[in-house]
Structure formats: C-alpha cells, structure tokens
Biotite code that builds the C-alpha atoms (Angstrom):
import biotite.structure as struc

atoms = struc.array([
    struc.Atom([20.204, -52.113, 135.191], chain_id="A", res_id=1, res_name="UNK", atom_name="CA", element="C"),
    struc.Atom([19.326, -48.110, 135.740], chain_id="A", res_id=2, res_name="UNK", atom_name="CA", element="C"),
    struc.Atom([22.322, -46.176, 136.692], chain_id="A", res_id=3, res_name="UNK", atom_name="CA", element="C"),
    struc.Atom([25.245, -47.521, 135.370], chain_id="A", res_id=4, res_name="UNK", atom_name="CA", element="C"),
    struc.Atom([25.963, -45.814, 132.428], chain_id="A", res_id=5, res_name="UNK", atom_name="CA", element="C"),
    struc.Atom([28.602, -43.904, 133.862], chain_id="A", res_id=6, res_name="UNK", atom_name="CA", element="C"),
    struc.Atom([30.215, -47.235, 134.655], chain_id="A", res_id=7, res_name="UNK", atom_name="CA", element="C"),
    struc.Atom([29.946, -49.176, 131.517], chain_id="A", res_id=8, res_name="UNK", atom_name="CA", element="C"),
    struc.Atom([31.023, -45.700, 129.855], chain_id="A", res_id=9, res_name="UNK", atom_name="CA", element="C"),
    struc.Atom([34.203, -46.088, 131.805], chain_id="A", res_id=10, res_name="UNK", atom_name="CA", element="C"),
    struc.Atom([34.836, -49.712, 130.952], chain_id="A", res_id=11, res_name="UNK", atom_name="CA", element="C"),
    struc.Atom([34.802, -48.714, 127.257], chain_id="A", res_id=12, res_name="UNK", atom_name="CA", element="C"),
    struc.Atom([36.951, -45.825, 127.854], chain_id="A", res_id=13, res_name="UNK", atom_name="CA", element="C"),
    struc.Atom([39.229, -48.039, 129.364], chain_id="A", res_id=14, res_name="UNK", atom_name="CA", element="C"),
    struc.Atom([39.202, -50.618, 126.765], chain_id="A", res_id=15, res_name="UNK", atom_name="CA", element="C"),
    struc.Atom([40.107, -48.042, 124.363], chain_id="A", res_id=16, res_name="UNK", atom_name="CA", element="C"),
    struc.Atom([42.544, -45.960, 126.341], chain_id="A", res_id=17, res_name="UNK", atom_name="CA", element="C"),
    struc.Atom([44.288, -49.242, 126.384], chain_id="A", res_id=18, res_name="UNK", atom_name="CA", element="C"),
    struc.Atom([44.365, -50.004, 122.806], chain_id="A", res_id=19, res_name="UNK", atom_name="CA", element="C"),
    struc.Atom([45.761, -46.555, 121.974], chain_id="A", res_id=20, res_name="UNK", atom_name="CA", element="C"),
    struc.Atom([48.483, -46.344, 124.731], chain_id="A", res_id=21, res_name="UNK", atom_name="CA", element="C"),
    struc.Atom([49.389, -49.630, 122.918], chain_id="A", res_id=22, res_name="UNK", atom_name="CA", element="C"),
    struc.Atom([49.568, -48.540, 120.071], chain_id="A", res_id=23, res_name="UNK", atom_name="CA", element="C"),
    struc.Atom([51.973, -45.376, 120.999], chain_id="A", res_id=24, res_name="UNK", atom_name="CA", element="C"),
    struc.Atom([54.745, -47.000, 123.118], chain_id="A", res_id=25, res_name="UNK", atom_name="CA", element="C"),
    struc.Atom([57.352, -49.247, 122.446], chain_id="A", res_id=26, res_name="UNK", atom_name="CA", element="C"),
    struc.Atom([56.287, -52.831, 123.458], chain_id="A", res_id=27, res_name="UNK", atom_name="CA", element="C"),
    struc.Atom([59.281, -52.899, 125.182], chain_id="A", res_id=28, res_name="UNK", atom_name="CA", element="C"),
    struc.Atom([59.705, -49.931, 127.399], chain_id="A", res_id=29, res_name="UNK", atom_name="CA", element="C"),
    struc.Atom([55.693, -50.093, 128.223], chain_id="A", res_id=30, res_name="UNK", atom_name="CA", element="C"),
    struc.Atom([53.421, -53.380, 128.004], chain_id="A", res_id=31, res_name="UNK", atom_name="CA", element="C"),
    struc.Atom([49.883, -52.713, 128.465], chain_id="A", res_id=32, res_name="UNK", atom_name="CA", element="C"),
    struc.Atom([47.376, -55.234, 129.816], chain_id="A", res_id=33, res_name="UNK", atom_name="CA", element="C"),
    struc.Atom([43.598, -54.706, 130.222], chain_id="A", res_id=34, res_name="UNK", atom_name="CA", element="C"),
    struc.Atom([42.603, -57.243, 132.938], chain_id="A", res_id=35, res_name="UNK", atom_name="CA", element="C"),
    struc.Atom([38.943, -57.926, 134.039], chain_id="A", res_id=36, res_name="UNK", atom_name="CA", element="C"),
    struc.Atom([38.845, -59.605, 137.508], chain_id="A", res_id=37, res_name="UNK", atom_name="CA", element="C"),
    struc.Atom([35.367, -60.733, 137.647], chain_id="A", res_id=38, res_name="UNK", atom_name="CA", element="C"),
    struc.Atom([32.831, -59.762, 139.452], chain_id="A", res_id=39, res_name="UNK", atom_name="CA", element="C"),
    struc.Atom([34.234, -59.658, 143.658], chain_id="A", res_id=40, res_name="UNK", atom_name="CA", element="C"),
    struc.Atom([33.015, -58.670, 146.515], chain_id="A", res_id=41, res_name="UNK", atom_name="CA", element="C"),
    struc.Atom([34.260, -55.373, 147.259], chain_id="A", res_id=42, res_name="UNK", atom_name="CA", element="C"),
    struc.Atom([33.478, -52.008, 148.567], chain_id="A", res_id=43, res_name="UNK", atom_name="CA", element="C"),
    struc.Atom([32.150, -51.037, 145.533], chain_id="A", res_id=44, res_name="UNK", atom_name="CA", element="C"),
    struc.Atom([29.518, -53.895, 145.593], chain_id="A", res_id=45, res_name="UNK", atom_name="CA", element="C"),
    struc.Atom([28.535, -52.523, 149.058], chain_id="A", res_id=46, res_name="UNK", atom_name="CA", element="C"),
    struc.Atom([27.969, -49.028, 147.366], chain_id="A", res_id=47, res_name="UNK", atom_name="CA", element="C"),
    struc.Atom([25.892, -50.475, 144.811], chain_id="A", res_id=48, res_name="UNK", atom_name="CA", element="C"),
    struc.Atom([23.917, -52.546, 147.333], chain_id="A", res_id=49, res_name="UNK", atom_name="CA", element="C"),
    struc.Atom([22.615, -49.611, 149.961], chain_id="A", res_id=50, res_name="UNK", atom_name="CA", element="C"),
    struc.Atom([22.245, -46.927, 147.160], chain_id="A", res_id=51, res_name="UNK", atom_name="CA", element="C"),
    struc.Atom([18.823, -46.441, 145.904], chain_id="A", res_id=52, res_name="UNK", atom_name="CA", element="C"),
    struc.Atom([19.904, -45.277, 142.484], chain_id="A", res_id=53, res_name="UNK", atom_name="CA", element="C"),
    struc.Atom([20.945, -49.148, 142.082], chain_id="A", res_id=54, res_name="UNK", atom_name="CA", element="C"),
    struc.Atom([17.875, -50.854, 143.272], chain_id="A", res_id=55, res_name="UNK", atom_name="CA", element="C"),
    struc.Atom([17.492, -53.053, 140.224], chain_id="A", res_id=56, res_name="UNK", atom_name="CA", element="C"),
    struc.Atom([20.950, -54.506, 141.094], chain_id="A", res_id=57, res_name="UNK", atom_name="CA", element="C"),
    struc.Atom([20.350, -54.911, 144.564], chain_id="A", res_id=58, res_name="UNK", atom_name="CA", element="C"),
    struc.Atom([18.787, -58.359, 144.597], chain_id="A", res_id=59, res_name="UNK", atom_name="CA", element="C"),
    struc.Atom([21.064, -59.706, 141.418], chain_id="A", res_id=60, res_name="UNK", atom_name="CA", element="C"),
    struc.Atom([24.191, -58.842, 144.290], chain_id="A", res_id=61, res_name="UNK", atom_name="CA", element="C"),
    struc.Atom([22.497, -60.111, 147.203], chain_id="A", res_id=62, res_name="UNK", atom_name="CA", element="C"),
    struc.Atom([22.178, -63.466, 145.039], chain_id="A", res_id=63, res_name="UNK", atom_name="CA", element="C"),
    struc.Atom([25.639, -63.921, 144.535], chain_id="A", res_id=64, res_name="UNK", atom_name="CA", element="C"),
    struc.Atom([26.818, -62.745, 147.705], chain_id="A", res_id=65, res_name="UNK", atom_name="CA", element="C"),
    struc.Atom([24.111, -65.641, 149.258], chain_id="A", res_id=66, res_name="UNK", atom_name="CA", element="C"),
    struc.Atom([25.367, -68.036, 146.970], chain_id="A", res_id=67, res_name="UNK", atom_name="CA", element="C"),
    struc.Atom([28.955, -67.441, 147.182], chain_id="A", res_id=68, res_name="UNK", atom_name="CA", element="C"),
    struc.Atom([29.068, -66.610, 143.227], chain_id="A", res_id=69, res_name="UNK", atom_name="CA", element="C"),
    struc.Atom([31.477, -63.740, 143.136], chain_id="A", res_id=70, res_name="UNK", atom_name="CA", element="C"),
    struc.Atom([35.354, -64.486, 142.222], chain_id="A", res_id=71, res_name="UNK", atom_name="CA", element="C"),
    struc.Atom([37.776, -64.542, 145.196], chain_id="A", res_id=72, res_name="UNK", atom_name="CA", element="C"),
    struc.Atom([40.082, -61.458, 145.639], chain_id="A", res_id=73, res_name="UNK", atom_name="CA", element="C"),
    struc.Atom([42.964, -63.785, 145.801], chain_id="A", res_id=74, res_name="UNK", atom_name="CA", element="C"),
    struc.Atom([42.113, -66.008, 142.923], chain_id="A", res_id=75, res_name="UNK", atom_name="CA", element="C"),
    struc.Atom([41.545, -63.382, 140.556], chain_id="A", res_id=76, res_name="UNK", atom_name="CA", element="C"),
    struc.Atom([45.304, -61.813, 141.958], chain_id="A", res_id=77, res_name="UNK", atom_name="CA", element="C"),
    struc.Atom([46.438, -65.229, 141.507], chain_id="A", res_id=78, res_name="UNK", atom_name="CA", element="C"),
    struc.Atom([45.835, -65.513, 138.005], chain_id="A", res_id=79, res_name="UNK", atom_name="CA", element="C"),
    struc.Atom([46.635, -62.100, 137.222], chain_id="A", res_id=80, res_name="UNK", atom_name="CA", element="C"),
    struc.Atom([50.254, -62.931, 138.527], chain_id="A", res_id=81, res_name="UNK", atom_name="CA", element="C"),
    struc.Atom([50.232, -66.228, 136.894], chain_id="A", res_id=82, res_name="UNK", atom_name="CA", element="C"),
    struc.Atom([49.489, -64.405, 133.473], chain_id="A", res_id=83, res_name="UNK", atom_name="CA", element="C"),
    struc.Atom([52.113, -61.762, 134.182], chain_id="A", res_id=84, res_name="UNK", atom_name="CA", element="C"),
    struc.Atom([55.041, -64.237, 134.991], chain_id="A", res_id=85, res_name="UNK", atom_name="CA", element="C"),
    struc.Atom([53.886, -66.178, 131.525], chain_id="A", res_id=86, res_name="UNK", atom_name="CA", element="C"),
    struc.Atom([54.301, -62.676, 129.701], chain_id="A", res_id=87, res_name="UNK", atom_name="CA", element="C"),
    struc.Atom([52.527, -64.109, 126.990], chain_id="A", res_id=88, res_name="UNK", atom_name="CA", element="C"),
    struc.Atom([50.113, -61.405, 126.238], chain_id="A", res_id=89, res_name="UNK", atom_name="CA", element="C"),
    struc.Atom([50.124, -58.581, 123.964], chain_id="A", res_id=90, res_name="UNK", atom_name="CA", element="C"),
    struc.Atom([50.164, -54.931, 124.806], chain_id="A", res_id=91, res_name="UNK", atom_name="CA", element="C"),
    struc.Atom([46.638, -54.050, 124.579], chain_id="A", res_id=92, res_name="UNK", atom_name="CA", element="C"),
    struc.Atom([45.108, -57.125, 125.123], chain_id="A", res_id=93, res_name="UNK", atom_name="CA", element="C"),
    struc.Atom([41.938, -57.590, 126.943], chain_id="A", res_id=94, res_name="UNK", atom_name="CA", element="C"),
    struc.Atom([42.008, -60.564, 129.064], chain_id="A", res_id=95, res_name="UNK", atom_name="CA", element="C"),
    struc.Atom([39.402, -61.813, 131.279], chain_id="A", res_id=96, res_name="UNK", atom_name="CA", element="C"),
    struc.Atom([39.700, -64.282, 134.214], chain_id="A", res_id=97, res_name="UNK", atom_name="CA", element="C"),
    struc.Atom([36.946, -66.167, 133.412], chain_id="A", res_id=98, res_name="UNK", atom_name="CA", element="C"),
    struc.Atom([38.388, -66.830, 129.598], chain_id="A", res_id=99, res_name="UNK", atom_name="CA", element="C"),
    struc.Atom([41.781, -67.779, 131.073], chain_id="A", res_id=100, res_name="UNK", atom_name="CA", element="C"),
    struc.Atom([40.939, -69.098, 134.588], chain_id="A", res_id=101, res_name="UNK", atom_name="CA", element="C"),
    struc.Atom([37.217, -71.261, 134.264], chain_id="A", res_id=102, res_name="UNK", atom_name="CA", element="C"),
    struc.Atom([37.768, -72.873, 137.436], chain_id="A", res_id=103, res_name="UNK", atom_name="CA", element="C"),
    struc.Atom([36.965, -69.015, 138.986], chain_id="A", res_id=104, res_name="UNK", atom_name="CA", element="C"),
    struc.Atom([34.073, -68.705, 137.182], chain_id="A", res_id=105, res_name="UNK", atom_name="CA", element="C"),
    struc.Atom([31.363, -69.375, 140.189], chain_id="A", res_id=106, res_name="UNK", atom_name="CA", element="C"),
    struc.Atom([28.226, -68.758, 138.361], chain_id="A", res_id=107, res_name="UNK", atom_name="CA", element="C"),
])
C-alpha cells in the first residue's frame, strides 16, 4: 500500500531500538518488551481512512471495520497484562497478540 513507508520504517526502528536498549541495561533494573497489538480500531485508522495519500488502504479498512475484523482495545490490553503478570518474556522480545492470544485473531 502507497504511503506507508514512513510507518513500516518506524516499526523496524522500533524493533531494533528494542533489541539494543536490551542489550545495554541490566535485565533487572530495565525489562524491555516489544508488543504488537493487532490491528484496532483507532484514531489512527480514521486518519488513514479520510486521507487521500492512503487510498489503496481505504477499502482493505472499511472491510474490517464492516466485518468486525480488527482486535478489541480491551482484549489486546488484556493480554498484554496477562503476559506482563506471567513475566515470562525476555527483554527484547517481540511478541505479538495474535502468536500468544489466537482467539483475538478476527481475520
């Protein structure tokens, strides 16, 4: 889809910036997780749906939306708490809700 280079360029950023502070601090003192929430309805996906630069997403969004297919706020919180208490991650993991959580997974 046109236009979202900027965004993808963040999510690797992210991913790495992650990694690294990691890496640097003390497990201990600083754990670092990376969470991916899904794909929710938000203000952002309102953005994305009037601006022109994202027409090609437009319909894909409008889809979901129609369809219900986009992971609830509160169930994506839910399991991020759920995985916090559990503290079974390591700093700098990468965990998604869809890998940990299928039951959210919509579409």
């Amino acid at each position: 889809m046109e236009a979202f280079s900027l965004y993808c360029a963040q999510k690797a950023a992210r991913e790495l910036f992650y990694k690294t502070l990691a890496a640097e601090e003390d497990p201990s003192q600083l754990k670092v997780l990376n969470w991916a929430p899904g794909m929710m309805d938000t203000g952002m996906q309102d953005d994305i749906s009037t601006g022109p630069e994202f027409s090609g997403a437009v319909s894909f969004l409008k889809t979901l939306r129609a369809k219900g297919q986009m992971t609830p706020q509160d169930g994506s919180a839910a399991a991020l708490f759920e995985l916090l208490e559990k503290n079974e991650f390591k700093s700098g993991d990468h965990l998604d809700v869809y890998d940990h959580f299928p039951h959210l997974k919509l579409f």
